[in-house]
RODO-2510 file (C-alpha; in nm, 4 decimals, decimal comma):
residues 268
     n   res          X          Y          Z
     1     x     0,0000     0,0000     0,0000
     2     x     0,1251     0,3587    -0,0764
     3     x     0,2336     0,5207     0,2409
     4     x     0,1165     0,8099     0,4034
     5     x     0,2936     1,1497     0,5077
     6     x     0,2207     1,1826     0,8586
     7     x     0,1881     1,5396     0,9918
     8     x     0,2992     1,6188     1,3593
     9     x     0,0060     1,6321     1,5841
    10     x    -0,0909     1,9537     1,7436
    11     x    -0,1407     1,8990     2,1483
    12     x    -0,5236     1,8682     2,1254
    13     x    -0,4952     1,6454     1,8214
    14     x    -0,7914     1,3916     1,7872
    15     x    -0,8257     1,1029     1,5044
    16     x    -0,9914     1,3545     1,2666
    17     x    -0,6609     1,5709     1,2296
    18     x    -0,3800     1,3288     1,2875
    19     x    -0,3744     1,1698     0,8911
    20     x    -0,6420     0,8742     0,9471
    21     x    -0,8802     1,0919     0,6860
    22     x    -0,6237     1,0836     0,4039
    23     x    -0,4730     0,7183     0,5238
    24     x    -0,8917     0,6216     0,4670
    25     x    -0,9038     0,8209     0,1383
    26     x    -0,5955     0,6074    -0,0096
    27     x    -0,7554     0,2997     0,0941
    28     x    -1,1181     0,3798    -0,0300
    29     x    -0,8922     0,4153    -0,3861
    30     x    -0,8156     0,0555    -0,3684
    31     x    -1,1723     0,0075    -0,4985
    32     x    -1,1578     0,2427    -0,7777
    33     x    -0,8409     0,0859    -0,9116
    34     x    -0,6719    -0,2813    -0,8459
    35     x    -0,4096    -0,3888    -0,5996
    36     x    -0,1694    -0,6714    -0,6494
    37     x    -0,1816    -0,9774    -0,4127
    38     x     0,1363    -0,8477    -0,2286
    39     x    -0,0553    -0,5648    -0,1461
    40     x    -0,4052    -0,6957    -0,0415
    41     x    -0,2766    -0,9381     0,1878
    42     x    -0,1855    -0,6635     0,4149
    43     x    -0,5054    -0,4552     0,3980
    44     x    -0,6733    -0,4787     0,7422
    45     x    -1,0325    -0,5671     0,7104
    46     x    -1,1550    -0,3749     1,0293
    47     x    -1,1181    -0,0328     0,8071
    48     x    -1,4801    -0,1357     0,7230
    49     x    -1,5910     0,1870     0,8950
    50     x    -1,5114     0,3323     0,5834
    51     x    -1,8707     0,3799     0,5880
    52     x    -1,8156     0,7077     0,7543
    53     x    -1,6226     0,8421     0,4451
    54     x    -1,9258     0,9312     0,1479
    55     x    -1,7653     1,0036    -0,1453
    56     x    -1,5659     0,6818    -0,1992
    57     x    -1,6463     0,7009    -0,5723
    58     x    -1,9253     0,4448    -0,6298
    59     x    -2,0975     0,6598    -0,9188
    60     x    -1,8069     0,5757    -1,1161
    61     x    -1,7866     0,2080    -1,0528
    62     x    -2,1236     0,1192    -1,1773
    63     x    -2,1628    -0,2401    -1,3358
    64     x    -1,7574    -0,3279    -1,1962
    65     x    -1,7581    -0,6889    -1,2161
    66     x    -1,6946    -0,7230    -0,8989
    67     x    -2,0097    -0,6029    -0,7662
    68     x    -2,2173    -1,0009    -0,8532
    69     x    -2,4939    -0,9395    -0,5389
    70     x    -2,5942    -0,5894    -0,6264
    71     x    -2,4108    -0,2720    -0,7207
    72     x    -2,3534    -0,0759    -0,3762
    73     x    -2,4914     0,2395    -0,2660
    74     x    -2,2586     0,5755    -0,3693
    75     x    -2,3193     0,6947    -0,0052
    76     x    -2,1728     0,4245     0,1483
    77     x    -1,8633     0,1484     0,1064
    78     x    -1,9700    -0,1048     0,3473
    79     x    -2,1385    -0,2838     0,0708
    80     x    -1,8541    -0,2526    -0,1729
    81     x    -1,5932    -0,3448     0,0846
    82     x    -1,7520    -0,6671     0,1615
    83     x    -1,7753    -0,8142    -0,2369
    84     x    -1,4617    -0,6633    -0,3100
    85     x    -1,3067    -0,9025    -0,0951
    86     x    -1,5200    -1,1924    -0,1884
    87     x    -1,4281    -1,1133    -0,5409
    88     x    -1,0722    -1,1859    -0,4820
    89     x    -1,1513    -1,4883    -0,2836
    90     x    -1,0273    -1,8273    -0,3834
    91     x    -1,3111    -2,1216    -0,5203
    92     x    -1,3246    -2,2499    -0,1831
    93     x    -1,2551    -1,9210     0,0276
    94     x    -1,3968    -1,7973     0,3451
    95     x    -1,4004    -1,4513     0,4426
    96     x    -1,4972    -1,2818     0,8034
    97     x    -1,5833    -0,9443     0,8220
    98     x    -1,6264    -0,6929     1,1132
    99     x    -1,8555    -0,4576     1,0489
   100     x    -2,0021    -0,1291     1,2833
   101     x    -2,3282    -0,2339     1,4772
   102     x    -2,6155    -0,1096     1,2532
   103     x    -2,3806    -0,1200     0,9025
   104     x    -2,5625    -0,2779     0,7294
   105     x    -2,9599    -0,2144     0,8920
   106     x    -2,9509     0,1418     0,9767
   107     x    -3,0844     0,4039     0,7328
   108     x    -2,7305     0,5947     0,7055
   109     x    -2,5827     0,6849     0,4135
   110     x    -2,7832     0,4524     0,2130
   111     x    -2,7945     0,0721     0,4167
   112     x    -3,1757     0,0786     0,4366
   113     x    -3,1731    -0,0117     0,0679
   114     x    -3,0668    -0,3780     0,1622
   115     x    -3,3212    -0,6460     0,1995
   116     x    -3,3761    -0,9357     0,4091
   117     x    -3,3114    -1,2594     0,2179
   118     x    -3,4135    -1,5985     0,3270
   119     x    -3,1648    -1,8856     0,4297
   120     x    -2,9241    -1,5802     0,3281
   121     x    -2,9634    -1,2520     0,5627
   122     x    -3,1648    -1,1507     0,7990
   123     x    -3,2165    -0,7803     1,0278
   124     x    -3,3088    -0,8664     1,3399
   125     x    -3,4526    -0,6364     1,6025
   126     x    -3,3835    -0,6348     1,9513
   127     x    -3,7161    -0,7776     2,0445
   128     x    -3,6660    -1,0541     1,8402
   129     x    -3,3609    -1,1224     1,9841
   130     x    -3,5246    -1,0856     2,3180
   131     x    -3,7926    -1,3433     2,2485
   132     x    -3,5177    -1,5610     2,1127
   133     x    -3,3402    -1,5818     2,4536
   134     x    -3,0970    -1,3787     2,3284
   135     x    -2,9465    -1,7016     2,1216
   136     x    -2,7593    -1,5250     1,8554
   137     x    -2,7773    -1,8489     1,6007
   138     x    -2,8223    -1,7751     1,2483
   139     x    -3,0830    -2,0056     1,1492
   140     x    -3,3134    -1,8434     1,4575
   141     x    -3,3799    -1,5789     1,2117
   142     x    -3,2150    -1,6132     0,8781
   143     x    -3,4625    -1,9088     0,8718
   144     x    -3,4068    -2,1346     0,5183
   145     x    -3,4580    -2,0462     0,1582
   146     x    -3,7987    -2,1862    -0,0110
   147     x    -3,7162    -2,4996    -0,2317
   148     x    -3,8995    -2,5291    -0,5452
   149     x    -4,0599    -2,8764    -0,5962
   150     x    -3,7802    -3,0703    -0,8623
   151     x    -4,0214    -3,3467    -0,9011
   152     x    -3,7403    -3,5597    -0,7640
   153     x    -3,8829    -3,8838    -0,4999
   154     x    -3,7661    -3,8411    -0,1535
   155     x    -3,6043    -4,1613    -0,1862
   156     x    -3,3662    -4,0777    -0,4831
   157     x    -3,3284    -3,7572    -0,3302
   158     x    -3,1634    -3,9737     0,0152
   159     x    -2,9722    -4,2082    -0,1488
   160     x    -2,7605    -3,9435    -0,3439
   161     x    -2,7092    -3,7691    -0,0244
   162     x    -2,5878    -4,1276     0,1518
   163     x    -2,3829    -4,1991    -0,1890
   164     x    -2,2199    -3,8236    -0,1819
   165     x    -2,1259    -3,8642     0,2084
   166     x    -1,9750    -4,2264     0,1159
   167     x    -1,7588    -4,0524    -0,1228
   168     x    -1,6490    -3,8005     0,0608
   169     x    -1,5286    -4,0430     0,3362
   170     x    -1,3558    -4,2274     0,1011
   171     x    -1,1619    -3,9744    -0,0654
   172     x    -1,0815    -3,8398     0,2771
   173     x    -0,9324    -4,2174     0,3503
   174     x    -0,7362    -4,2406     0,0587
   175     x    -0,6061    -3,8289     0,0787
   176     x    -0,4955    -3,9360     0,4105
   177     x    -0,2179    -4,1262     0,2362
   178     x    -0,0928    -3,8303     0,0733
   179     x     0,2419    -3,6403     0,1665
   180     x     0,0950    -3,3827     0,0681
   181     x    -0,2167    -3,2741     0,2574
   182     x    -0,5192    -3,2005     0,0835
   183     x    -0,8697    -2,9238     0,1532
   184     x    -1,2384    -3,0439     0,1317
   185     x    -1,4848    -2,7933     0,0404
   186     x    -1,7812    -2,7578    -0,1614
   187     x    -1,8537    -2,4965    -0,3815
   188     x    -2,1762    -2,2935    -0,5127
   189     x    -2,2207    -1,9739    -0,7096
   190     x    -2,4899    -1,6600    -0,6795
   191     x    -2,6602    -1,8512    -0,9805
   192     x    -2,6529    -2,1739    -0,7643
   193     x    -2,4125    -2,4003    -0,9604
   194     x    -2,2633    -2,6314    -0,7163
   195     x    -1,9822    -2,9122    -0,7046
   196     x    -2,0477    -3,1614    -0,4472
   197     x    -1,7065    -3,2158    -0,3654
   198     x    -1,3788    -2,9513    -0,3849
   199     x    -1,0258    -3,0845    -0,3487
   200     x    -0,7813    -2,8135    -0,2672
   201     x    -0,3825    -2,8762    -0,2991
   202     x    -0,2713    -2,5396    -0,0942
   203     x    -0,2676    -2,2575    -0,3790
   204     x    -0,2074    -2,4735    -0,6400
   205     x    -0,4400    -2,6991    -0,7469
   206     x    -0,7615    -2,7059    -0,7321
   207     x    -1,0647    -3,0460    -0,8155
   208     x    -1,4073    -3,1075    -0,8422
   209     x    -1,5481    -3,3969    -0,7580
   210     x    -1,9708    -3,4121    -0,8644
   211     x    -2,1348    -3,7389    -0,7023
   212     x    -2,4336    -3,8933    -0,9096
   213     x    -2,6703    -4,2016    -0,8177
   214     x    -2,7558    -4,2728    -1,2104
   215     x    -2,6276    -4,4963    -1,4594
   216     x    -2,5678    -4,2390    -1,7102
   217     x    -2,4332    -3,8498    -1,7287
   218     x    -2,5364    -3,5227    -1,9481
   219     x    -2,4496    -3,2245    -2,0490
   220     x    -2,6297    -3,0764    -1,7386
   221     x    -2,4580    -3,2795    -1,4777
   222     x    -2,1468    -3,0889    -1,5928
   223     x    -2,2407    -2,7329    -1,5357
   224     x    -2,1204    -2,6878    -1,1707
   225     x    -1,7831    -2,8318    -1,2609
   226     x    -1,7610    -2,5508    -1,5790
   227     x    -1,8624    -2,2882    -1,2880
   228     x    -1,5691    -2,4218    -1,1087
   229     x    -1,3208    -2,4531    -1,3873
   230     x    -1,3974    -2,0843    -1,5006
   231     x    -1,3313    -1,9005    -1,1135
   232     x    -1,0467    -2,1404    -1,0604
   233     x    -0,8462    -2,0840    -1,4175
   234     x    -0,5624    -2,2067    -1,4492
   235     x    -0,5662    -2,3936    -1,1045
   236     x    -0,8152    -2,5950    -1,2312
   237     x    -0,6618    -2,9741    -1,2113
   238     x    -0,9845    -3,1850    -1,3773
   239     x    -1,3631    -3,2056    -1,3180
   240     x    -1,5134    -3,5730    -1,2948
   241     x    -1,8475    -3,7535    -1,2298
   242     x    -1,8456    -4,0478    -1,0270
   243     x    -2,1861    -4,2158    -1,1296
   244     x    -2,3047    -4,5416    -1,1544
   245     x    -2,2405    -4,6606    -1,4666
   246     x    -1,9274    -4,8840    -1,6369
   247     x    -1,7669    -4,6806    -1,8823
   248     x    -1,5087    -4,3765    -1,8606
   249     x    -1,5994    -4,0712    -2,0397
   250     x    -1,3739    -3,7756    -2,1559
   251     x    -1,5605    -3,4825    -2,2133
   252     x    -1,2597    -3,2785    -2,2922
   253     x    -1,1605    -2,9217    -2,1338
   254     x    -1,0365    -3,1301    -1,7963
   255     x    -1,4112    -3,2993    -1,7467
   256     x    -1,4849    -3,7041    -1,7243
   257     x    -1,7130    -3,9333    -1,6298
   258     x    -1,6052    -4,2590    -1,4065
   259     x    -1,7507    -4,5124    -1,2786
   260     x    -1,7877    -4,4494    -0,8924
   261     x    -1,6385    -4,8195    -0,8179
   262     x    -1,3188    -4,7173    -0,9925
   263     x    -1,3059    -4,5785    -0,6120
   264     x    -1,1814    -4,9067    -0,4618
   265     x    -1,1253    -5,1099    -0,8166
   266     x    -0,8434    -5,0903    -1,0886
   267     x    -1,0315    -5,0521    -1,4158
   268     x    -1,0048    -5,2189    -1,7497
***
């Protein structure tokens, strides 16, 4: 990060004359321009109280790519803060934030414009919170998203979810022979592509593993692992689809088709 000129502080100096406006003002620029990964790793998250500072220049930033849940209000760069960071996250990332109480529910400088979202967000008021026993779990009041009827049995619907946990276990056994550890994740998009399973080799290398209980694979049953190939470039290692059929399919661009017993069998 460029640094600062510091001025010397007069005896009554408070945090509004000592530099922290222009040290805020160089930061806020970080999201009207880029910053290498040198760079970002050192940017401390807590200046989230940015929100204080108006003009951060989100007039000119309309329709930035990095903005995928909603452009951000101008008046404030809570909003922006929080998917800038997301947008430089890795497949399988996890961000915290720390945000000012009120950030992002208050009507300041342009947070009432943010909606409650089931399974997703959720304002809470105190009274809620009161009749809650003040229990500060999510799923109290984020509550869960509505499901659309699929018009897929209950019963098909369990035994993918038993054959997707057997996998997992298994490829957790047989990574534990590894030298070289390896992540599990899942991973899901805004447009709610998903890849059952995520392998992760550090910042290298990065898998998808999609887990299917039929006897045959589409075109369809490939989109999540194109979702994943495209955000992790050119750490993308291969995409496959253990399902339960007998051949081995290569569907080019890094994406097959296996048979889910090739698991614990050589095949032929």
């Amino acid at each position: 990060m460029p640094k600062v000129k510091k001025n010397s502080a007069p005896a009554c100096a408070t945090s509004a004359n000592v530099g922290y406006e222009a040290q805020l003002w160089q930061i806020a620029d970080a999201l009207r321009g880029s910053m290498n990964a040198a760079e970002y790793k050192h940017v401390c998250l807590s200046l989230l109280f940015l929100k204080y500072i108006s003009d951060w220049g989100g007039e000119r930033l309309q329709g930035d790519k990095r903005w995928q849940y909603g452009a951000p209000p101008s008046g404030n760069a809570n909003f922006a803060w929080v998917q800038h960071i997301a947008h430089h996250l890795a497949p399988a990332g996890v961000a915290g934030y720390e945000l000012a109480n009120g950030s992002m529910s208050s009507n300041e400088s342009g947070e009432g414009e943010y909606a409650d979202i089931a399974g997703f967000c959720k304002s809470a008021s105190l009274e809620e919170v009161r009749k809650n026993g003040h229990v500060l779990s999510p799923g109290r009041y984020v509550g869960a998203e509505a499901m659309a009827d699929d018009g897929e049995p209950f019963e098909e619907k369990l035994l993918g979810s038993m054959l997707e946990t057997f996998v997992l276990q298994e490829l957790r056994r047989q990574a534990s022979w590894r030298q070289a550890p390896l992540g599990f994740f899942d991973f899901r998009d805004r447009d709610d592509f998903e890849v059952d399973i995520v392998l992760e080799q550090g910042h290298s290398a990065v898998a998808g593993v999609e887990v299917k209980a039929t006897a045959t694979v589409g075109e369809a049953d490939l989109r999540g692992l194109r979702k994943l190939r495209d955000a992790a470039g050119k750490r993308f290692a291969a995409g496959v689809v253990l399902y339960d059929g007998s051949a081995t399919v290569n569907f080019r661009d890094g994406l097959f088709a296996v048979p889910i017993r090739a698991l614990w069998e050589a095949l032929t």
